[in-house]
Backbone as XML, in Angstrom:
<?xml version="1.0"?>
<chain id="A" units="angstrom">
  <residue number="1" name="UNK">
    <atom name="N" x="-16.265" y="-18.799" z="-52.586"/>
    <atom name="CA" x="-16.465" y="-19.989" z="-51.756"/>
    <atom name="C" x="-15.717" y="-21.208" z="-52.316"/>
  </residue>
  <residue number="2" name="UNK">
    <atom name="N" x="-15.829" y="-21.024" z="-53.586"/>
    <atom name="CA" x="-15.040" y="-22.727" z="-54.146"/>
    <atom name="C" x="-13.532" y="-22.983" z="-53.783"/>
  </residue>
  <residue number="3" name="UNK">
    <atom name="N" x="-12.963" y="-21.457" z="-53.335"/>
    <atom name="CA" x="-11.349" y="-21.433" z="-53.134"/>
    <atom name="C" x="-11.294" y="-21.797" z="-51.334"/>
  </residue>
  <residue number="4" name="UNK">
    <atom name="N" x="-12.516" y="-21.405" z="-50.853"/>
    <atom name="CA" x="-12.278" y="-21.909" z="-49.380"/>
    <atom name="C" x="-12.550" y="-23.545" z="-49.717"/>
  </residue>
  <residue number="5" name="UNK">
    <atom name="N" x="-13.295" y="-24.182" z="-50.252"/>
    <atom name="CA" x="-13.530" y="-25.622" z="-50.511"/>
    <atom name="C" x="-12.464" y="-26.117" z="-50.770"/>
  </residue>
  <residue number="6" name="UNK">
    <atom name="N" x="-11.651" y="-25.696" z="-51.653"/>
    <atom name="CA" x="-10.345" y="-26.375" z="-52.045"/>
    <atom name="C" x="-9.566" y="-26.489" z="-51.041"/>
  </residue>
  <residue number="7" name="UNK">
    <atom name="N" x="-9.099" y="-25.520" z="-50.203"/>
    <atom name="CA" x="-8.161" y="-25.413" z="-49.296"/>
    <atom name="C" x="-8.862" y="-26.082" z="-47.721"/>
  </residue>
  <residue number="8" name="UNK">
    <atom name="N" x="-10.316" y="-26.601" z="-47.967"/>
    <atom name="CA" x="-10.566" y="-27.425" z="-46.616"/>
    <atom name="C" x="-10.018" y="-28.784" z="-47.184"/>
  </residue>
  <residue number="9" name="UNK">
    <atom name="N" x="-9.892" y="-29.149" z="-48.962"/>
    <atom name="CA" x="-9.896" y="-30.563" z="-48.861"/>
    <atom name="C" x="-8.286" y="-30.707" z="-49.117"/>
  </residue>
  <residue number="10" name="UNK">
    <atom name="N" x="-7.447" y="-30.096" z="-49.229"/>
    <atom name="CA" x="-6.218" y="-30.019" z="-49.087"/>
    <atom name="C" x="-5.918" y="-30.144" z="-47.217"/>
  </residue>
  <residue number="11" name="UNK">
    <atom name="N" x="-6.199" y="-29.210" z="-47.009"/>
    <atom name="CA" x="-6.195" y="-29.383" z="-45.465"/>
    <atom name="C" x="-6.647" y="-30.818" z="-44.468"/>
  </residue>
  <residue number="12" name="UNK">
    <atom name="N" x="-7.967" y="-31.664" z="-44.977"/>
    <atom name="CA" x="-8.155" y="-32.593" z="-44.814"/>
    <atom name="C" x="-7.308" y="-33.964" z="-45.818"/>
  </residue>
  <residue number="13" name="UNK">
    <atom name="N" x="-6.471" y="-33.554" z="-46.223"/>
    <atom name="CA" x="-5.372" y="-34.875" z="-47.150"/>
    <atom name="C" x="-3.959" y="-34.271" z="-46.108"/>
  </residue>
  <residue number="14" name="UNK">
    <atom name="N" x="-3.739" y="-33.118" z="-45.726"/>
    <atom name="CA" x="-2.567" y="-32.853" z="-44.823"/>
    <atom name="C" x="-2.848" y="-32.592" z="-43.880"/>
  </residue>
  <residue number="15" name="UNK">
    <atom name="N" x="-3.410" y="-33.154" z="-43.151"/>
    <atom name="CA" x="-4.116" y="-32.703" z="-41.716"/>
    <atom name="C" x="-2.945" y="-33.337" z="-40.829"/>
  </residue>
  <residue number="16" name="UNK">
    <atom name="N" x="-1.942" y="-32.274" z="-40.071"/>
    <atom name="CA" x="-1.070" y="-33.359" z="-38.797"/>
    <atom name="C" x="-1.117" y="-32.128" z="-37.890"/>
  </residue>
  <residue number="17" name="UNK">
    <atom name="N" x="-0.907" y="-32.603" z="-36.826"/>
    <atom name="CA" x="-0.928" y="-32.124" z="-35.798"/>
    <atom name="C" x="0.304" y="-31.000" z="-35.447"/>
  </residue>
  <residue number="18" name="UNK">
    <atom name="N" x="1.359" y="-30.853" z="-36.464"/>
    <atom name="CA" x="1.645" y="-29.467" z="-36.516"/>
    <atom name="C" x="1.509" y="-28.673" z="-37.292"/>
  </residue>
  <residue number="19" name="UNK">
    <atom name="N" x="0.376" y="-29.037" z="-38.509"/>
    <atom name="CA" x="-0.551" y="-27.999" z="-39.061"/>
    <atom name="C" x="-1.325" y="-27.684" z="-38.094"/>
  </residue>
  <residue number="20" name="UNK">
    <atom name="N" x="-1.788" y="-28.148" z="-37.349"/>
    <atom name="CA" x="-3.008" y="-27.877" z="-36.325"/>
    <atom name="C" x="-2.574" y="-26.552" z="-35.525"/>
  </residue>
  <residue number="21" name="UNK">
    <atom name="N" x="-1.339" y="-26.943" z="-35.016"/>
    <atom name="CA" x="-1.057" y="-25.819" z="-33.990"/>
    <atom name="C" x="-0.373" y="-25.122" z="-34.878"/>
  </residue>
  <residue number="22" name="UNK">
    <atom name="N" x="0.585" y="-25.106" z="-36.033"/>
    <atom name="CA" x="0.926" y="-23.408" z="-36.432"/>
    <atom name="C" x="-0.590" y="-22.942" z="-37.124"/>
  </residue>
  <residue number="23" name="UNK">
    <atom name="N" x="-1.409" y="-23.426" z="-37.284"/>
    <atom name="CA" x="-2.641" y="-22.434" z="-37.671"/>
    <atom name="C" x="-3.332" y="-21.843" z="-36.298"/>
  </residue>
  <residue number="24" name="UNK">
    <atom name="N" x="-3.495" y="-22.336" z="-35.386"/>
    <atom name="CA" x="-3.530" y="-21.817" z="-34.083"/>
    <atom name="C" x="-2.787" y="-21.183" z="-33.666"/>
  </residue>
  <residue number="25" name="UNK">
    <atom name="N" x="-1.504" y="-20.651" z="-33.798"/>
    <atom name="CA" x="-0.535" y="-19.663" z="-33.503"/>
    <atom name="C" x="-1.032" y="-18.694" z="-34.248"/>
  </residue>
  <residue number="26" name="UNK">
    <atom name="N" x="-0.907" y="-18.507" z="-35.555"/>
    <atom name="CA" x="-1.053" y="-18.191" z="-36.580"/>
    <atom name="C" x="-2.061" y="-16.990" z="-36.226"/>
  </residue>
  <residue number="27" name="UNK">
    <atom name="N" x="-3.075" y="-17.437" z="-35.747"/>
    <atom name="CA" x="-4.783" y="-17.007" z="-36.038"/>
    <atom name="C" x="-4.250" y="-15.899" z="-34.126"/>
  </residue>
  <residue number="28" name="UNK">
    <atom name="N" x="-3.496" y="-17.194" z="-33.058"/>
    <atom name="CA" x="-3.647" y="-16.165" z="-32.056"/>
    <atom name="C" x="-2.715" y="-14.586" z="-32.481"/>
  </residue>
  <residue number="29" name="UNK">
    <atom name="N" x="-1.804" y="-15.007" z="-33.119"/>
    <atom name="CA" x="-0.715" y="-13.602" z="-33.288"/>
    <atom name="C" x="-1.213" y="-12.652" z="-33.902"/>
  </residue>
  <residue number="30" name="UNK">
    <atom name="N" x="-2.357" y="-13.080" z="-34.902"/>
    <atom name="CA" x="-3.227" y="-12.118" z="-35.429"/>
    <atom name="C" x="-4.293" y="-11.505" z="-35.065"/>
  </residue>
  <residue number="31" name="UNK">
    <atom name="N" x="-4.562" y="-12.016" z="-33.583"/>
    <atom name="CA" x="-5.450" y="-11.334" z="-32.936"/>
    <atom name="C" x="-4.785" y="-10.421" z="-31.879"/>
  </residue>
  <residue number="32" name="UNK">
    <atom name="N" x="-4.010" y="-10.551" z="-31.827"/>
    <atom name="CA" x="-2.965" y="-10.055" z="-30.314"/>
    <atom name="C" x="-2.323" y="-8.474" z="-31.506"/>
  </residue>
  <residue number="33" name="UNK">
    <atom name="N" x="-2.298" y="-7.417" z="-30.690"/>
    <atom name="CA" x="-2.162" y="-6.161" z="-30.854"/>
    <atom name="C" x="-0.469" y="-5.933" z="-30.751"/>
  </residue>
  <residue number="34" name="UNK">
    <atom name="N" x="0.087" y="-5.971" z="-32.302"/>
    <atom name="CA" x="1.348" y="-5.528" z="-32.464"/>
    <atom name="C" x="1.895" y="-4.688" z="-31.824"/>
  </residue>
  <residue number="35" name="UNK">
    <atom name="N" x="1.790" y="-3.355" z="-31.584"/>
    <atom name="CA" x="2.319" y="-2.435" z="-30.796"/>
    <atom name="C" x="2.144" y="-2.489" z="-29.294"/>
  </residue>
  <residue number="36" name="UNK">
    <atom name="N" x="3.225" y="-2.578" z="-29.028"/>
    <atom name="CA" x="2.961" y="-2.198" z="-27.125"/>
    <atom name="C" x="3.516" y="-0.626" z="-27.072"/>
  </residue>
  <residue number="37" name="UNK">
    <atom name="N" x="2.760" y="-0.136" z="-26.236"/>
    <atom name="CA" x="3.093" y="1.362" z="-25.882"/>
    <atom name="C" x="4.272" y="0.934" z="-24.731"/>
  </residue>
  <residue number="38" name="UNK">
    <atom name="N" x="5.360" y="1.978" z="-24.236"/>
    <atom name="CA" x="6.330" y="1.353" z="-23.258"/>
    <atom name="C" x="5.694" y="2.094" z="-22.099"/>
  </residue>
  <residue number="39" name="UNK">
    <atom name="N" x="6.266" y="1.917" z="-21.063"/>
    <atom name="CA" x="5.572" y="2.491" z="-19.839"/>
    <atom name="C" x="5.759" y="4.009" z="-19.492"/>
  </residue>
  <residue number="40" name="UNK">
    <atom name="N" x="5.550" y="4.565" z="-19.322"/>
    <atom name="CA" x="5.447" y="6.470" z="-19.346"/>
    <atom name="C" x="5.396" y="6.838" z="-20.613"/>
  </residue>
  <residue number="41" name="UNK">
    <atom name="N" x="4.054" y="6.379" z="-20.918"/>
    <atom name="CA" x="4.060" y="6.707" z="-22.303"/>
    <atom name="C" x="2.530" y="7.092" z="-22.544"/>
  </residue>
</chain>
């Protein structure tokens, strides 16, 4: 837990608004399923 603490108060001293959205990219690309099967497949 103390290493997530550190990296919220780093995050709150660099907080801009395109940290905001590449961590929101970030988090969607890692939810989204790498492989696509192709079609007749």
């Amino acid at each position: 837990v103390p290493r997530k603490a550190r990296l919220d108060l780093i995050y709150q001293h660099r907080r801009t608004l395109c940290l905001d959205a590449a961590l929101m990219l970030k988090t969607v690309f890692r939810r989204l399923p790498l492989k696509r099967k192709s079609p007749g497949q």
